[in-house]
N, C-alpha and C positions, 0 to 999 in steps of 0.2 A: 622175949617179945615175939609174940607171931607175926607176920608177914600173911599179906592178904594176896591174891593174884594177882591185881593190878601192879600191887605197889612191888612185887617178886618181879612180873616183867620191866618195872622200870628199872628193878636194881641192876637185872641181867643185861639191859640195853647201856648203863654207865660203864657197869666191869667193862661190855667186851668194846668202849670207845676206849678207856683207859689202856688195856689191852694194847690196842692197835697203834695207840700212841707212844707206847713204849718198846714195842716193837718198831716203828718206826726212826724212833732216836738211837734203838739200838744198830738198828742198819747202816743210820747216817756216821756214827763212830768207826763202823764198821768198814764201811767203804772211803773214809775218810782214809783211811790204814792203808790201803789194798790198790789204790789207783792214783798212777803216777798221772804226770802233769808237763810237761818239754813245754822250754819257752826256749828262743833263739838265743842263742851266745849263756846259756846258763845251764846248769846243773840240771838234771831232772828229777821233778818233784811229784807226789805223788797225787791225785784228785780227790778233793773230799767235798764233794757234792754228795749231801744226805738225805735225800728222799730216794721216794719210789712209788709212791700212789696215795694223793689225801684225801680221806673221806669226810664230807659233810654232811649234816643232819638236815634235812629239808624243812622247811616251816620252820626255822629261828624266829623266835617272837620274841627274844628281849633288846635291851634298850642299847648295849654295846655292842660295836663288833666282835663277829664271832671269827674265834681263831681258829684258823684252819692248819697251820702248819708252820715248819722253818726251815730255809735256805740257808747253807751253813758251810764253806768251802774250809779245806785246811788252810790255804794262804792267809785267812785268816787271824790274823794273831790277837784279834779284841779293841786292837789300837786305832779304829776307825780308819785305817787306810783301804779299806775294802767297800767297795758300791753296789749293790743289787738292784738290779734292775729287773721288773716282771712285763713282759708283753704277750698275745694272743688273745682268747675269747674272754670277753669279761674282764680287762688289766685295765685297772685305774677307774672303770666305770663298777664294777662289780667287788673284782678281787684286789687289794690295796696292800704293797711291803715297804716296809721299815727298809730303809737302803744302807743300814749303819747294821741293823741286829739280821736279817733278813726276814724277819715273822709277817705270815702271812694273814690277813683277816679279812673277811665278806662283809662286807657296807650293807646288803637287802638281802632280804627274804628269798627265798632258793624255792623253788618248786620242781621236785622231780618229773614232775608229769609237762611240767613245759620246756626241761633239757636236763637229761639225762647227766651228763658230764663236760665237763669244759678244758680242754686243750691252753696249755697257755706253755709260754717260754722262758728262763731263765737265766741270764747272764751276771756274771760279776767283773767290775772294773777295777783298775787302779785307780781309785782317786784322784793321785796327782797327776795320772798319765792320761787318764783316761782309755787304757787299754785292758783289751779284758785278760784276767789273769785265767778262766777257767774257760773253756767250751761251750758255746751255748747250747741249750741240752731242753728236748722238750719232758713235760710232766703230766698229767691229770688228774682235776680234780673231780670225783666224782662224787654224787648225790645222794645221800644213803635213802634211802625209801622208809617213811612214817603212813601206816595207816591212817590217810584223810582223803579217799576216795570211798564214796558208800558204791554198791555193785547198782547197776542200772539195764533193764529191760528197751532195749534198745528198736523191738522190735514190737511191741505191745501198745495198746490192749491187745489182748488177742480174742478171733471166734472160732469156736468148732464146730462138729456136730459128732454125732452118736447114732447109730440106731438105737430107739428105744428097748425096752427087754433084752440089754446085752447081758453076757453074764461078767460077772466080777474078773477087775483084770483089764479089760478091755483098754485098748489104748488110744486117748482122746488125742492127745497132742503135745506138743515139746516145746518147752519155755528155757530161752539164756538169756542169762543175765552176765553183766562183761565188766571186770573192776579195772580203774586205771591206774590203778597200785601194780606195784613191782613183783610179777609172779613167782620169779627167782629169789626174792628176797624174803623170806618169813614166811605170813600165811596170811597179808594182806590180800593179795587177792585170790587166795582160796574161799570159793563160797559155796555153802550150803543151799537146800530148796525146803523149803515149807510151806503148806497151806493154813492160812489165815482163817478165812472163806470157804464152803461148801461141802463140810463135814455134816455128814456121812457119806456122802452121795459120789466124793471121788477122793483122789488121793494123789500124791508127789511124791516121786523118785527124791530122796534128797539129794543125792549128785547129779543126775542125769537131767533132770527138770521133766520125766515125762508124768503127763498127766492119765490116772486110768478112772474106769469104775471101781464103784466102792461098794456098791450094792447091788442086787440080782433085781429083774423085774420091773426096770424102770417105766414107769409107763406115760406117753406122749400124751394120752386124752385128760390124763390125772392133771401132769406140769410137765411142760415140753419147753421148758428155758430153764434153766441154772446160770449166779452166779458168782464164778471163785476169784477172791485172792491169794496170790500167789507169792512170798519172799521170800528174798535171795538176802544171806546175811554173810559177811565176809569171816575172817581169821577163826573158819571150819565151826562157823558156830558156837563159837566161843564169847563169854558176855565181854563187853566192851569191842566188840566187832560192831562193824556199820551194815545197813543194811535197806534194801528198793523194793518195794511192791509194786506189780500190774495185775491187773486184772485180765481174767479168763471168762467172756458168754460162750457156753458150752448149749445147743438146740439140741434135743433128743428130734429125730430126721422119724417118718414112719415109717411103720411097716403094718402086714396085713394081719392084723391082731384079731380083727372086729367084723363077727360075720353080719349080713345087713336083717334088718329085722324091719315088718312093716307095725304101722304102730298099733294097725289097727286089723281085727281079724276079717271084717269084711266093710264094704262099701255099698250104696246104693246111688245111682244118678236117676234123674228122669230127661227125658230127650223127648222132642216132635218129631214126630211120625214125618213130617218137610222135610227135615234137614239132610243136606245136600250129599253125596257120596264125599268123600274124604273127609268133613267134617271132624272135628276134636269133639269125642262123646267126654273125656274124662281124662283129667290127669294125677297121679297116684305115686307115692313115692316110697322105698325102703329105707330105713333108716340107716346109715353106717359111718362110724365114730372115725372112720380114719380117712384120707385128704387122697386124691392126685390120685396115681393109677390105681392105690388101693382100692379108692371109695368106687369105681367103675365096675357097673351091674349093668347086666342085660334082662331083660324081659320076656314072658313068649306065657301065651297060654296052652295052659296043657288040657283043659278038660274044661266041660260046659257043653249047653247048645247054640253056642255063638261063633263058634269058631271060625265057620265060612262066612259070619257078616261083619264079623270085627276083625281086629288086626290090632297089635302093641309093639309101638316100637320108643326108642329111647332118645330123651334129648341130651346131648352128650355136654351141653353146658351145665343143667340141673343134675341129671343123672333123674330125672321124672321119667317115669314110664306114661306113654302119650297112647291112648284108647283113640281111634280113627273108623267111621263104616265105612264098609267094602258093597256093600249093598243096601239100595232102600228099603228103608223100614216102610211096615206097611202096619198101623196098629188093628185094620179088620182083619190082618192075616196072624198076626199073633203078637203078644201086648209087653212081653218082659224077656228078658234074656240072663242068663246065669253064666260067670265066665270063672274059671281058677285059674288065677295068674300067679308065675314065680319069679322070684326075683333072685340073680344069682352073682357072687363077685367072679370078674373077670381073670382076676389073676391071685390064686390063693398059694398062699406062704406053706410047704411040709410041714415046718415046725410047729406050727398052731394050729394044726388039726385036732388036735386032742381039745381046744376051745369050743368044739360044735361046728356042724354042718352049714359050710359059708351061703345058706339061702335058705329063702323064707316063703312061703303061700299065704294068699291072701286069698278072698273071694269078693268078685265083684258084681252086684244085678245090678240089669239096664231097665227100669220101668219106660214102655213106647207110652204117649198123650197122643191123642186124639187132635186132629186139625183138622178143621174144611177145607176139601181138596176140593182143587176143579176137576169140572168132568175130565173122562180120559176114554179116547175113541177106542173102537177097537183093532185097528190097524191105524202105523203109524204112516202110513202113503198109502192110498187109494191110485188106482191105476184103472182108468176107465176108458173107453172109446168111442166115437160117434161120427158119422158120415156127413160128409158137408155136405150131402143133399138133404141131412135133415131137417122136416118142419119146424115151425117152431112150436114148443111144451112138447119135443119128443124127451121121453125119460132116458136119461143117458146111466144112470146107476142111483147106489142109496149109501150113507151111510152113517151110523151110529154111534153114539156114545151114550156112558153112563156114568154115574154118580158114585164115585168110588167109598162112600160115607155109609154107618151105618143106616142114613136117613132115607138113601135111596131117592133125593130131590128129583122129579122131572126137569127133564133136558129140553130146550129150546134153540134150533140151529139157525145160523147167518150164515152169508158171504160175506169175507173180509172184499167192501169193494175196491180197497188200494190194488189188491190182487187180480181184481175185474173189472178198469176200469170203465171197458166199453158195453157191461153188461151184459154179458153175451150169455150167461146164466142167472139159472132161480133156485133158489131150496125149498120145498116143505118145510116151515119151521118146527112140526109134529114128529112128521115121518121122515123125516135126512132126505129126500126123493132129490135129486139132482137133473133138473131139464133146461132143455136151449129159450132162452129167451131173445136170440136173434139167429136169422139167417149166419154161419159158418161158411168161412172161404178158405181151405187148405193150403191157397197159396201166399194169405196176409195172412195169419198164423197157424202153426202147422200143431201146437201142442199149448197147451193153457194149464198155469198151476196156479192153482186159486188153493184159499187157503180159507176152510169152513170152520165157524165159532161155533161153540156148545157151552151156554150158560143154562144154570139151575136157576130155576122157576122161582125158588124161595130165596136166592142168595145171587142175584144177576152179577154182582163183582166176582161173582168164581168165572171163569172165562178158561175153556179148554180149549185149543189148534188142532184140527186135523189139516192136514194135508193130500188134496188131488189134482192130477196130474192127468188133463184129459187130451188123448190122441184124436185127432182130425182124421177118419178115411178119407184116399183123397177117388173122387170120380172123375170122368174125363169131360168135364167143361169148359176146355181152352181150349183152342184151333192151334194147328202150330202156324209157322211163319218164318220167316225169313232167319235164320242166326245171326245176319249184321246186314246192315245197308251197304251194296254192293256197287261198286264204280265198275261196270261194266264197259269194255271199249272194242270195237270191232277196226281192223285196217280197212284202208280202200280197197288194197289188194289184195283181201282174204281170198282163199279157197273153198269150194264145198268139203264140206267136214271136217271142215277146221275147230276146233277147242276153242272157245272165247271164252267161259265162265264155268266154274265149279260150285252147284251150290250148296247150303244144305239145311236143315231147318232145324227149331226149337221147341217146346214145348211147354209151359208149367208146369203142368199135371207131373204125376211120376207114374205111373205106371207100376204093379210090382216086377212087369215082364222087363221093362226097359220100354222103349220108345220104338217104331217102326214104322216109317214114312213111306209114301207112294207119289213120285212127284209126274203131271202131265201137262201137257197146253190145253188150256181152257178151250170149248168147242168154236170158239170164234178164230181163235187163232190156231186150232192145228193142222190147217190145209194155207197156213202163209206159205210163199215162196223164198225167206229170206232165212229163217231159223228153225232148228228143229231142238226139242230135249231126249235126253235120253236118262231113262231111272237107271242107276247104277245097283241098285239093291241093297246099298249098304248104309240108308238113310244120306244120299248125298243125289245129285244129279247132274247131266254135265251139255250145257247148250254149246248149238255145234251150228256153222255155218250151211245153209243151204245152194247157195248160187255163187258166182262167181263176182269179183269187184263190187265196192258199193261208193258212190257220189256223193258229199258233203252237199254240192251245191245241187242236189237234186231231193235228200234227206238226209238230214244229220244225228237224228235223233230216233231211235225205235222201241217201243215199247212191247214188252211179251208180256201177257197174263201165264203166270204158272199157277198151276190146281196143284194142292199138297192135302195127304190125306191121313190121320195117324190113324193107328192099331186101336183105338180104345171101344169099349162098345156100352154106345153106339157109339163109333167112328165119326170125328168133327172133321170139315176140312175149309180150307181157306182159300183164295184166289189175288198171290202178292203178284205186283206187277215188276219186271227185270227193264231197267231202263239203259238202252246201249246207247253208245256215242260213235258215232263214225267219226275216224282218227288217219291221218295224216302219219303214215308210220315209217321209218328207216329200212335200211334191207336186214336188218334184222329181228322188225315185228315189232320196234318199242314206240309206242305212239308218240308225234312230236306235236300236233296242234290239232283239238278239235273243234274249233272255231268254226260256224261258220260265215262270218262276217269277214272273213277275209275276201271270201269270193263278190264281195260288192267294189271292191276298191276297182280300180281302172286296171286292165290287164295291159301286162308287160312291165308293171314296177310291183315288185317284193318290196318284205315290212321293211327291210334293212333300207332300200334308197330313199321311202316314204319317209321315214327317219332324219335321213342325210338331210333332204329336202326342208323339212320342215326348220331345223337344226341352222341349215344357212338364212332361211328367211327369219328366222328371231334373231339374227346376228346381225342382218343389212339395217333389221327394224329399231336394233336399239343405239346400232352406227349412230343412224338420222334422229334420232331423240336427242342424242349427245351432240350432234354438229346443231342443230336448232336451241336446245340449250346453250351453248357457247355463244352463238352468235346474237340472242336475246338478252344474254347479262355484260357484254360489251357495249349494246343499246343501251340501258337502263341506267339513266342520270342517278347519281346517288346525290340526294338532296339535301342537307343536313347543315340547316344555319345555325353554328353557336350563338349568332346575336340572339336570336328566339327562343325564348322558352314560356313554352303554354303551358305546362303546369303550374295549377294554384293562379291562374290569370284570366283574364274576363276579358273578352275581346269584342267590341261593338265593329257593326258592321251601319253605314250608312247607306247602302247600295240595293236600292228595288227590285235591279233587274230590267230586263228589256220584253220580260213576260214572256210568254209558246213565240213569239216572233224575234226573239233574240238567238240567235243560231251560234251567237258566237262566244257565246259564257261555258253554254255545254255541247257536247260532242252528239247529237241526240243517237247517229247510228250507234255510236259505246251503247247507250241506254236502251235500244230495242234489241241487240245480237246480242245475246249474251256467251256466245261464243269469245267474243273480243275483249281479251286482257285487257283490263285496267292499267294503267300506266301505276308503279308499285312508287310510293316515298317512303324516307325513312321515317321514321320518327324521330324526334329528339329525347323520348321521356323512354327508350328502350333501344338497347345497345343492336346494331346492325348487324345481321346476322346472315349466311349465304341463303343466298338466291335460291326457290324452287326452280326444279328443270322448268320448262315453260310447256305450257298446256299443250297433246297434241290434237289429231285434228280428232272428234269424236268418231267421226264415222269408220276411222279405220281402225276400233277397238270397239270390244265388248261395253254396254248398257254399265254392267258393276265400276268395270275403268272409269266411262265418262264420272259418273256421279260422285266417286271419291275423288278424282280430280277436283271435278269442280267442286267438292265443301275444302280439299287441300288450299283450291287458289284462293274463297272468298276466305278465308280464316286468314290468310297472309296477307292479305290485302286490310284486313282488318286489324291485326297486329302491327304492321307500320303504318297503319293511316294517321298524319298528324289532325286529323281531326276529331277524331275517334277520342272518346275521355279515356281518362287513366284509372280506368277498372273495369274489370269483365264484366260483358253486356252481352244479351241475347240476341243473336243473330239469326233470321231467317228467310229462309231460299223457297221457292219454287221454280220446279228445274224439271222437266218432265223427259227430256232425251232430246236424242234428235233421230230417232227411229230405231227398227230393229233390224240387227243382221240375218234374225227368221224371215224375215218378209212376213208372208200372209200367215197363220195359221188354222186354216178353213180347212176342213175336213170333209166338205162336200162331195170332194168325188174318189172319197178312200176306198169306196167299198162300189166303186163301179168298176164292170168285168174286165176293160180296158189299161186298171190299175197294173202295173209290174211292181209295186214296191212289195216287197219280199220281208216279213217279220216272223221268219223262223227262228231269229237270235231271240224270242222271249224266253224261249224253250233254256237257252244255259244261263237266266237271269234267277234259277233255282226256285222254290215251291209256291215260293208266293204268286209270281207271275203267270203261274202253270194256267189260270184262266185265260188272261190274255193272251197267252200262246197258244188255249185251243181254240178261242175266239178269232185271229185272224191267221194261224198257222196253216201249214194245208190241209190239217182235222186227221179224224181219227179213220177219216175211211181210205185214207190211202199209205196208213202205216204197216201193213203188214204186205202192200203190192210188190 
């Protein structure tokens, strides 16, 4: 009878349990012989405990417990006086003994892979005594190991990658697979590698799990993904072994295989002769099969007659070569352009040179089109001149434009007038002629840029810009004058040739030399006896005292004509007047008042007592308001009957009167002085409120005072009057004064020679009064005495 594999390894897995087990019963006989045993007050006997290590079969699938072994002591004699007892991992729950035979057997299922071996303990008793007759002694049962783990890829799927066109051999990557069978026992988990998946193209170590090429040449543009199965079979690949598959995506990665190729040998564009400097004329591409830095090509022209008006440069997202003008196309100057362009990989592989020259030429013409251009001047600034004493229609320049088209359109010229708004220019619309169309002032605008149109006669929406820029000569038609308004002050107690002022003067005009003034006293004034000027030469001049002390209350004011004359030719000059003040000065020259109103006051009291003076009489004045207030609202009955109330009430009066001859109803003096307070009551339909001071007398206050007093007194009078209705009512006075603290104001004998009143103080009442102060001042003929 033949014997197949399977069933030869199961014969060999009974022999060597039988084996073991008889080996085992032989030991227990054996040490049964050989190991004594002392018990107290007895003979010594020998131990026959017969084990030594039980092995179990893992995965028991049948329906009895499985024997595992037997505990077997010499004291023993068969006669049931002997007790076994088992404890440690697994007693009683797992592992279960006969305590009569000692045979041991496993109640479940055992899995090696979930505990390897179990510990457990042994004792035997006396029965009757319940003492142990043998030593308690530990043992182990261990798990023998069955092939029923398959091998598992623990780490899987897996990715790799490749460079494409490797050669054969190459090593892609490394697959384990991990069995949970007993490596030391058999050859469960010894496992083999094999590919399932991906023949031809790679291959498996069968021990080692590495994955390589299998073929030469692989190419990425072709198929740049592969996918393998990969398994792992345990007991060395032998049939009835278990066994795991994972999966391997293997990417072939690139490389620079693939020189670039354009698809096409030349190109044509057409472009407007318009379009702008930098402009996109064209974009153009090589073709190249391979990705990322391979596919990365540069561009450049190498030959044509375009080279200085185009330019190619690369978009580094496309990898397009980008055509740009560098200069305007002009289609009357020539019409078409020819360029060779190449394209080149930026990073070429040694090994795949032998594929061809990584770069390719192309040819590309630029056809120019024709557009309607506007005119175009022939300078792009004009720069012209003209003297601001020009007439007006003097031609100040010209200029031209032309029709840059084959059509040669006539030109028609404007002023832009946003640029001219006061028209100060005209153009010939024929001829460009540029002339003044107003009088020019160099010193309200010194330089004019106006900005001249040039439309075609056949096409007026073409519109060309020139630009000019016209300078103002300036000539000398401004006087100079003063450089600033000057506060000129002279002491009482000057000296002859004393410094009181430095002046100097201004100009508009400019001059190219610069400016050169000539400063003198007008012929009226240079034989005064009080000032003299003297020209310093360096455009300034410096007036200077003549006599000695000068009197406030005699003149306080002087006026000098200075003559100024500039350099210009012809030479303008002017006649400003220097207005001094005689001042009141410290002994160190710094003026303290030049009033001269003070010289009218009363001699013997300065401003300081005037002051004092005045100071105590508005003190005594508002004393006495206060004491006559007081002693008026201590008078004053305050009247106020709760029984009465006139509001909303209607009061008949039965009483005629006594007519003009009854003196004694009214007060009639109250009624013709209207100086004389009314006697005040309160009202009862409004809360009582304090007292005004009481009127004073008018005549010892100003007209303004009386008059708001008296509308203060009648309004209060009028507010508590209880007969007055209960709502605002129009009240009205006439009230004329009671005279004026002027007196007269007649003018009849101002102006006779007897007069002494003195109106030199118009003079520091500033510009406006300047008439009146020559009008009754001491005049112009005795200012320079």
């Amino acid at each position: 009878m033949k014997l197949g594999k399977v069933e030869f390894c199961h014969f060999l897995q009974i022999l060597a349990l039988f084996l073991c087990l008889s080996g085992m019963n032989q030991a227990e006989l054996t040490r049964s012989r050989s190991k004594p045993y002392f018990q107290s007050g007895r003979t010594r006997t020998k131990r026959s405990w017969v084990w030594n290590q039980f092995f179990v079969l893992e995965e028991y699938m049948g329906t009895d417990p499985l024997y595992v072994g037997k505990l077997h002591s010499d004291v023993d004699k068969g006669d049931g006086s002997i007790k076994y007892i088992l404890s440690g991992e697994g007693a009683s729950s797992i592992f279960i003994i006969d305590e009569n035979t000692g045979d041991i057997h496993a109640t479940k299922r055992l899995d090696r892979e979930e505990q390897a071996y179990y510990t457990l303990r042994a004792q035997a008793l006396d029965r009757l005594t319940n003492k142990p007759v043998e030593p308690e002694s530990e043992f182990v049962i261990k798990i023998q190991d069955i092939n029923d783990n398959e091998p598992k890829f623990l780490d899987g799927p897996y990715t790799a990658g490749v460079p494409e066109m490797s050669p054969v051999g190459t090593s892609v990557v490394q697959v384990t697979a991990t069995d949970a069978d007993d490596p030391t026992y058999g050859n469960s988990a010894r496992v083999v590698y094999s590919i399932l998946q991906g023949q031809p193209y790679f291959s498996v170590e069968p021990k080692t799990g590495v994955i390589k090429t299998a073929l030469p040449n692989m190419d990425r543009e072709a198929k740049d993904q592969y996918l393998l199965v990969i398994q792992a079979k345990d007991m060395v690949g032998q049939n009835g072994g278990l066994s795991g598959t994972t999966s391997v995506t293997v990417t072939l990665t690139d490389v620079n295989d693939n020189p670039p190729r354009f698809p096409r040998r030349s190109y044509q564009y057409n472009v407007p002769e318009s379009l702008p400097v930098a402009s996109v004329v064209a974009r153009i591409k090589a073709a190249d099969a391979d990705v990322g830095p391979n596919a990365e090509m540069e561009y450049k022209i190498v030959d044509g007659d375009g080279l200085g008006v185009f330019k190619i440069s690369v978009d580094k997202d496309t990898q397009e070569g980008i055509i740009t003008i560098q200069k305007e196309l002009d289609f009357e100057a020539k019409t078409s352009y020819t360029l060779r362009i190449e394209a080149a990989n930026m990073h070429v592989d040694p090994r795949f040179l032998s594929l061809g020259p990584f770069s390719d030429m192309t040819t590309v013409k630029i056809i120019v089109e024709d557009v309607d251009e506007p005119p175009v001047f022939t300078s792009r600034l004009y720069s012209m001149v003209v003297s601001e004493a020009a007439k007006v229609g003097t031609i100040i320049g010209t200029v031209a434009a032309h029709d840059p088209d084959a059509s040669n359109s006539p030109v028609r010229y404007s002023i832009d007038r946003n640029t001219d708004l006061e028209r100060y220019f005209n153009i010939d619309a024929n001829s460009g002629v540029i002339t003044t169309a107003k009088s020019l002032d160099r010193e309200t605008n010194a330089i004019h840029n106006i900005t001249v149109l040039a439309m075609e006669s056949q096409n007026p929406a073409q519109i060309g810009r020139g630009y000019v820029a016209i300078t103002i000569l300036d000539i000398n038609d401004n006087a100079p004058e003063f450089a600033m308004e000057y506060e000129t002050t002279v002491c009482e107690n000057a000296q002859p040739g004393q410094v009181i002022q430095k002046i100097s003067a201004i100009d508009k005009d400019d001059p190219p030399n610069g400016h050169q003034f000539y400063f003198s006293l007008t012929a009226e004034a240079a034989n005064n006896h009080n000032f003299t000027l003297q020209d310093n030469k360096d455009n300034t001049a410096t007036v200077l005292t003549k006599r000695n002390g000068f009197r406030r209350q005699e003149q306080s004011v002087f006026y000098l004509p200075i003559f100024i004359v500039d350099s210009g030719s012809p030479s303008l000059s002017s006649t400003n007047t220097l207005t001094i003040r005689v001042c009141d000065c410290d002994a160190d020259g710094i003026a303290q008042t030049c009033n001269a109103e003070a010289y009218i006051l009363p001699a013997g009291l300065s401003t300081g007592a005037l002051i004092a003076i005045l100071a105590c009489v508005l003190t005594l004045l508002v004393l006495v308001l206060l004491i006559v207030t007081m002693r008026r609202r201590k008078k004053e009955p305050l009247i106020f009957d709760e029984e009465r109330d006139i509001r909303e009430n209607i009061v008949r009066y039965d009483d005629e009167g006594g007519g003009e001859e009854d003196t004694e109803a009214f007060d009639m003096a109250a009624l013709r002085n209207l100086n004389i307070m009314r006697d005040t009551k309160t009202r009862r339909d409004v809360t009582p409120e304090i007292q005004f001071l009481s009127r004073p007398t008018f005549k010892s206050i100003p007209d303004n005072v009386i008059f708001r007093e008296f509308i203060w007194e009648r309004l209060k009078e009028a507010d508590v009057d209880p007969c007055a209705p209960p709502y605002d009512s129009l009240q009205t006075y006439a009230f004329e004064g009671n005279g004026s603290v002027a007196e007269s104001l007649s003018s009849l004998d101002s102006i006779s020679s007897n007069s002494d009143q003195n109106y030199d103080y118009l003079s520091d009442w500033g510009p406006r009064f300047k008439r009146l102060a020559d009008m009754y001042g001491t005049g112009p003929d005795c200012l320079y005495s």
